[in-house]
Steps between C-alpha positions, in 0.01 A plus 500: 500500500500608865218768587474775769180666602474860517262771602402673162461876658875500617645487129220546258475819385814625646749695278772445717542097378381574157882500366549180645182270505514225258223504264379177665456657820367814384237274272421267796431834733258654238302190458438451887432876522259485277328198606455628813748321707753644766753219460688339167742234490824611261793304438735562793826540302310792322430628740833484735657672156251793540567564875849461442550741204221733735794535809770492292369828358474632820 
């Protein structure tokens, strides 16, 4: 399974990707968040879905 690093602050904690974060993102956010961390490494196809259901809300 392919990865992609993100920042934590950018989509943890922010209702606007809440309808469309995977539970294995939003799991993989918490975790890092509350470890301490400012990065976490999600699986990128995941995570492409979220953006992409994200703009095509827009």
């Amino acid at each position: 399974m392919e990865t992609i690093e993100i920042a934590i602050t950018e989509y943890y904690n922010k209702p606007q990707y809440f309808p469309f974060m995977p539970e294995v993102v939003f799991n993989t956010l918490e975790a890092a968040f509350l470890e301490g961390k400012e990065t976490a490494e999600v699986p990128k196809a995941e995570f492409e879905s979220m953006l992409s259901g994200y703009q095509n809300k827009k």
